[in-house]
C-alpha positions in Angstrom: 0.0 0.0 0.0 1.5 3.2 -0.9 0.4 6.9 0.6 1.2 9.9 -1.0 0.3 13.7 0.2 -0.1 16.1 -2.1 -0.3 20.3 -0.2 0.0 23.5 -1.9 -2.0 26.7 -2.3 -5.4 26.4 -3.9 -5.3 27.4 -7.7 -1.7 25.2 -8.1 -3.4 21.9 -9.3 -2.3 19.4 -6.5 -5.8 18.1 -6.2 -5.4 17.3 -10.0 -2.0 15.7 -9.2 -3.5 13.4 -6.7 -6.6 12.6 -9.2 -3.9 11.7 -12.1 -2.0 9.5 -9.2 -5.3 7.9 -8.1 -6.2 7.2 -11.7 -3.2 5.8 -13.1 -3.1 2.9 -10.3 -6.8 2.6 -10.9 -6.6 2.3 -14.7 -3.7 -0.1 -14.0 -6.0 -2.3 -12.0 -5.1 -1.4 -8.6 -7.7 -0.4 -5.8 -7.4 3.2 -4.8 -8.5 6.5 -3.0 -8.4 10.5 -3.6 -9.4 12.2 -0.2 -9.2 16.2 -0.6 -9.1 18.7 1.8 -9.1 22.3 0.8 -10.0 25.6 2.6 -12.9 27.7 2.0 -11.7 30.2 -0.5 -10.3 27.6 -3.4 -8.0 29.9 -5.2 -5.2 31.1 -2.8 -5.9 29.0 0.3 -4.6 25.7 1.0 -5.6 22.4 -0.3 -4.1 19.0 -0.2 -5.4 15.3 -0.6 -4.3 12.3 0.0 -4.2 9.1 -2.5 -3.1 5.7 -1.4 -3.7 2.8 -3.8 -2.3 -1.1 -3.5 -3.4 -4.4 -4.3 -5.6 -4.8 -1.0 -8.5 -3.4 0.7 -7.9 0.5 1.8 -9.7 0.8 5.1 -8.6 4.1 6.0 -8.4 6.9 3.0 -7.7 9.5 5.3 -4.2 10.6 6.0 -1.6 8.3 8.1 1.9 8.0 7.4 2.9 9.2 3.4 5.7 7.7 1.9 5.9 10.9 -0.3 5.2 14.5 -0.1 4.7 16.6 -3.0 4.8 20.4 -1.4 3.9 23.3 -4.0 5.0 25.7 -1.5 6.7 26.7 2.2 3.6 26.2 4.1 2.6 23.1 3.1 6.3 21.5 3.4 6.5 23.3 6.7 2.8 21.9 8.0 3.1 18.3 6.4 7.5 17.4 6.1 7.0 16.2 9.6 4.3 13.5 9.0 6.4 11.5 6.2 7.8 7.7 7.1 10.6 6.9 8.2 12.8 6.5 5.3 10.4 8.4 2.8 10.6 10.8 0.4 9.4 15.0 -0.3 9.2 16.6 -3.3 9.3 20.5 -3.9 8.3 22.9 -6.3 11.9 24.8 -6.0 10.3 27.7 -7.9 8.8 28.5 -4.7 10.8 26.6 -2.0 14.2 27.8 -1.9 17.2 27.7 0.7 18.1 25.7 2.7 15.5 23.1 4.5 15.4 21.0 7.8 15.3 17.8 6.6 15.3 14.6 8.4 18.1 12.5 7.7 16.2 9.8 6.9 14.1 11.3 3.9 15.3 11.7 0.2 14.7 15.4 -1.0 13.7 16.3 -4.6 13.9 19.6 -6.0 11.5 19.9 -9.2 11.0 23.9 -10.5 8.1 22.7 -12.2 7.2 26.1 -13.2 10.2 27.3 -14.8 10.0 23.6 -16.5 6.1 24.2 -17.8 7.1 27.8 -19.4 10.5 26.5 -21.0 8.0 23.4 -22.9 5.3 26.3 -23.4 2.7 24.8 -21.1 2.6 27.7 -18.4 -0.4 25.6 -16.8 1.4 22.2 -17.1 3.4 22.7 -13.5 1.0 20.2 -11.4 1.0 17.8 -14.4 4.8 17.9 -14.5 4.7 17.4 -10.3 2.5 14.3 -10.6 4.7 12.3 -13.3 7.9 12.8 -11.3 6.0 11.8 -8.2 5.2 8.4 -10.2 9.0 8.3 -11.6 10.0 8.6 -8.0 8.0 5.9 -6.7 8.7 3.9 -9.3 5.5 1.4 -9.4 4.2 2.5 -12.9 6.0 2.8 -15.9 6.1 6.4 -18.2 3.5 5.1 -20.2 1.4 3.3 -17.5 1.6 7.2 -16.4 0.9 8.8 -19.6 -2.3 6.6 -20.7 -3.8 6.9 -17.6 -3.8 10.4 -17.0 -4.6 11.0 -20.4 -8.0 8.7 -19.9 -9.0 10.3 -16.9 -9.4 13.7 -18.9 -10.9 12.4 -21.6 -13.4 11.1 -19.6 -13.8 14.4 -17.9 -14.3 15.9 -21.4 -11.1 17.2 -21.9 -9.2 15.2 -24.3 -8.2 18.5 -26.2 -5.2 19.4 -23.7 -4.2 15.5 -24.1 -0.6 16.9 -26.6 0.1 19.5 -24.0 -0.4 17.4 -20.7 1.5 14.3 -22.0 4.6 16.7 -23.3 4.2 18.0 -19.3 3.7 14.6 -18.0 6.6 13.5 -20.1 8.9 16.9 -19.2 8.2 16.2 -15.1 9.2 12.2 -15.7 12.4 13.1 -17.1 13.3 15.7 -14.8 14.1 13.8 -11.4 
Protein backbone atom coordinates (compact mmCIF):
# COMPACT_ATOMS: atom_id res chain seq x y z
CA UNK A 1 0.00 0.00 0.00
CA UNK A 2 1.48 3.19 -0.94
CA UNK A 3 0.37 6.89 0.59
CA UNK A 4 1.18 9.89 -0.99
CA UNK A 5 0.29 13.70 0.19
CA UNK A 6 -0.09 16.10 -2.10
CA UNK A 7 -0.27 20.27 -0.23
CA UNK A 8 -0.02 23.51 -1.92
CA UNK A 9 -2.04 26.74 -2.33
CA UNK A 10 -5.42 26.45 -3.91
CA UNK A 11 -5.32 27.37 -7.72
CA UNK A 12 -1.72 25.25 -8.09
CA UNK A 13 -3.43 21.93 -9.33
CA UNK A 14 -2.27 19.36 -6.49
CA UNK A 15 -5.82 18.09 -6.17
CA UNK A 16 -5.44 17.34 -9.96
CA UNK A 17 -1.98 15.68 -9.22
CA UNK A 18 -3.46 13.36 -6.74
CA UNK A 19 -6.57 12.62 -9.17
CA UNK A 20 -3.94 11.66 -12.08
CA UNK A 21 -2.03 9.54 -9.20
CA UNK A 22 -5.34 7.93 -8.12
CA UNK A 23 -6.24 7.18 -11.71
CA UNK A 24 -3.24 5.80 -13.09
CA UNK A 25 -3.06 2.93 -10.33
CA UNK A 26 -6.81 2.58 -10.89
CA UNK A 27 -6.62 2.32 -14.72
CA UNK A 28 -3.68 -0.08 -13.99
CA UNK A 29 -5.97 -2.35 -12.03
CA UNK A 30 -5.09 -1.43 -8.56
CA UNK A 31 -7.68 -0.41 -5.79
CA UNK A 32 -7.36 3.20 -4.76
CA UNK A 33 -8.49 6.50 -3.05
CA UNK A 34 -8.40 10.51 -3.59
CA UNK A 35 -9.36 12.23 -0.21
CA UNK A 36 -9.23 16.20 -0.64
CA UNK A 37 -9.14 18.65 1.82
CA UNK A 38 -9.15 22.34 0.77
CA UNK A 39 -9.97 25.58 2.56
CA UNK A 40 -12.86 27.65 1.96
CA UNK A 41 -11.69 30.20 -0.52
CA UNK A 42 -10.30 27.59 -3.36
CA UNK A 43 -8.00 29.92 -5.17
CA UNK A 44 -5.16 31.11 -2.83
CA UNK A 45 -5.93 28.96 0.30
CA UNK A 46 -4.58 25.69 0.99
CA UNK A 47 -5.61 22.36 -0.30
CA UNK A 48 -4.15 18.97 -0.15
CA UNK A 49 -5.39 15.33 -0.64
CA UNK A 50 -4.30 12.28 -0.02
CA UNK A 51 -4.19 9.07 -2.46
CA UNK A 52 -3.07 5.67 -1.39
CA UNK A 53 -3.65 2.81 -3.84
CA UNK A 54 -2.30 -1.14 -3.46
CA UNK A 55 -3.42 -4.38 -4.25
CA UNK A 56 -5.63 -4.76 -0.98
CA UNK A 57 -8.46 -3.43 0.66
CA UNK A 58 -7.88 0.52 1.76
CA UNK A 59 -9.71 0.79 5.14
CA UNK A 60 -8.59 4.14 5.99
CA UNK A 61 -8.44 6.92 2.95
CA UNK A 62 -7.70 9.45 5.27
CA UNK A 63 -4.15 10.60 6.04
CA UNK A 64 -1.56 8.29 8.10
CA UNK A 65 1.86 8.01 7.36
CA UNK A 66 2.87 9.21 3.43
CA UNK A 67 5.71 7.72 1.87
CA UNK A 68 5.95 10.90 -0.26
CA UNK A 69 5.16 14.54 -0.06
CA UNK A 70 4.66 16.56 -2.98
CA UNK A 71 4.83 20.39 -1.42
CA UNK A 72 3.92 23.34 -3.97
CA UNK A 73 5.02 25.72 -1.50
CA UNK A 74 6.67 26.70 2.15
CA UNK A 75 3.61 26.20 4.07
CA UNK A 76 2.56 23.08 3.07
CA UNK A 77 6.33 21.48 3.45
CA UNK A 78 6.49 23.27 6.74
CA UNK A 79 2.78 21.86 7.96
CA UNK A 80 3.08 18.30 6.38
CA UNK A 81 7.50 17.38 6.10
CA UNK A 82 7.03 16.21 9.57
CA UNK A 83 4.30 13.47 8.97
CA UNK A 84 6.37 11.50 6.24
CA UNK A 85 7.81 7.68 7.09
CA UNK A 86 10.62 6.90 8.22
CA UNK A 87 12.85 6.48 5.25
CA UNK A 88 10.43 8.36 2.80
CA UNK A 89 10.64 10.78 0.41
CA UNK A 90 9.41 14.96 -0.29
CA UNK A 91 9.23 16.57 -3.32
CA UNK A 92 9.29 20.54 -3.87
CA UNK A 93 8.29 22.93 -6.31
CA UNK A 94 11.94 24.83 -5.98
CA UNK A 95 10.30 27.67 -7.86
CA UNK A 96 8.82 28.55 -4.74
CA UNK A 97 10.79 26.64 -1.97
CA UNK A 98 14.22 27.80 -1.87
CA UNK A 99 17.16 27.73 0.67
CA UNK A 100 18.07 25.65 2.72
CA UNK A 101 15.49 23.05 4.45
CA UNK A 102 15.43 20.97 7.80
CA UNK A 103 15.28 17.82 6.55
CA UNK A 104 15.29 14.62 8.44
CA UNK A 105 18.07 12.50 7.65
CA UNK A 106 16.15 9.77 6.88
CA UNK A 107 14.09 11.32 3.95
CA UNK A 108 15.27 11.67 0.17
CA UNK A 109 14.71 15.38 -1.00
CA UNK A 110 13.74 16.29 -4.64
CA UNK A 111 13.88 19.59 -5.96
CA UNK A 112 11.48 19.89 -9.20
CA UNK A 113 11.04 23.92 -10.53
CA UNK A 114 8.08 22.68 -12.21
CA UNK A 115 7.19 26.05 -13.15
CA UNK A 116 10.20 27.35 -14.83
CA UNK A 117 10.00 23.61 -16.55
CA UNK A 118 6.11 24.17 -17.85
CA UNK A 119 7.11 27.80 -19.45
CA UNK A 120 10.47 26.54 -21.02
CA UNK A 121 8.01 23.39 -22.89
CA UNK A 122 5.34 26.34 -23.42
CA UNK A 123 2.68 24.79 -21.13
CA UNK A 124 2.58 27.70 -18.43
CA UNK A 125 -0.39 25.59 -16.85
CA UNK A 126 1.44 22.21 -17.08
CA UNK A 127 3.44 22.67 -13.54
CA UNK A 128 1.05 20.21 -11.43
CA UNK A 129 0.97 17.77 -14.37
CA UNK A 130 4.78 17.86 -14.52
CA UNK A 131 4.73 17.43 -10.30
CA UNK A 132 2.47 14.34 -10.61
CA UNK A 133 4.73 12.29 -13.31
CA UNK A 134 7.94 12.80 -11.27
CA UNK A 135 6.01 11.75 -8.17
CA UNK A 136 5.21 8.44 -10.19
CA UNK A 137 8.97 8.25 -11.63
CA UNK A 138 10.03 8.60 -8.03
CA UNK A 139 8.04 5.86 -6.68
CA UNK A 140 8.74 3.89 -9.31
CA UNK A 141 5.52 1.39 -9.37
CA UNK A 142 4.23 2.47 -12.90
CA UNK A 143 6.00 2.76 -15.92
CA UNK A 144 6.10 6.42 -18.22
CA UNK A 145 3.51 5.07 -20.23
CA UNK A 146 1.36 3.33 -17.53
CA UNK A 147 1.59 7.25 -16.39
CA UNK A 148 0.87 8.80 -19.56
CA UNK A 149 -2.26 6.57 -20.69
CA UNK A 150 -3.80 6.92 -17.57
CA UNK A 151 -3.82 10.41 -17.01
CA UNK A 152 -4.62 11.04 -20.38
CA UNK A 153 -8.02 8.71 -19.88
CA UNK A 154 -8.96 10.30 -16.91
CA UNK A 155 -9.40 13.68 -18.92
CA UNK A 156 -10.86 12.41 -21.64
CA UNK A 157 -13.43 11.11 -19.58
CA UNK A 158 -13.79 14.44 -17.89
CA UNK A 159 -14.32 15.86 -21.45
CA UNK A 160 -11.11 17.22 -21.85
CA UNK A 161 -9.19 15.20 -24.32
CA UNK A 162 -8.18 18.54 -26.19
CA UNK A 163 -5.18 19.44 -23.69
CA UNK A 164 -4.22 15.53 -24.10
CA UNK A 165 -0.62 16.95 -26.60
CA UNK A 166 0.05 19.46 -23.99
CA UNK A 167 -0.44 17.39 -20.74
CA UNK A 168 1.55 14.28 -21.98
CA UNK A 169 4.65 16.70 -23.28
CA UNK A 170 4.17 18.00 -19.30
CA UNK A 171 3.71 14.60 -18.00
CA UNK A 172 6.64 13.49 -20.07
CA UNK A 173 8.94 16.87 -19.23
CA UNK A 174 8.17 16.21 -15.05
CA UNK A 175 9.24 12.19 -15.70
CA UNK A 176 12.43 13.07 -17.11
CA UNK A 177 13.27 15.69 -14.76
CA UNK A 178 14.05 13.82 -11.42
Amino acid sequence: MREILYAGFGGQGVLTSGLVMSQVAVFKGQKATWMPSYGSAMRGGTANCTVKYGNDTIYNPGQEEPDLLLAMNGPSYQAFAGMVKLGGIIVINSDIISGELDVREDITLHRVACSTLANEIDQPRGANIIMAAAVIKLLNDFSLEDGIHGMNDMFEKKGKQKFEAGNTKSFECGYNAV
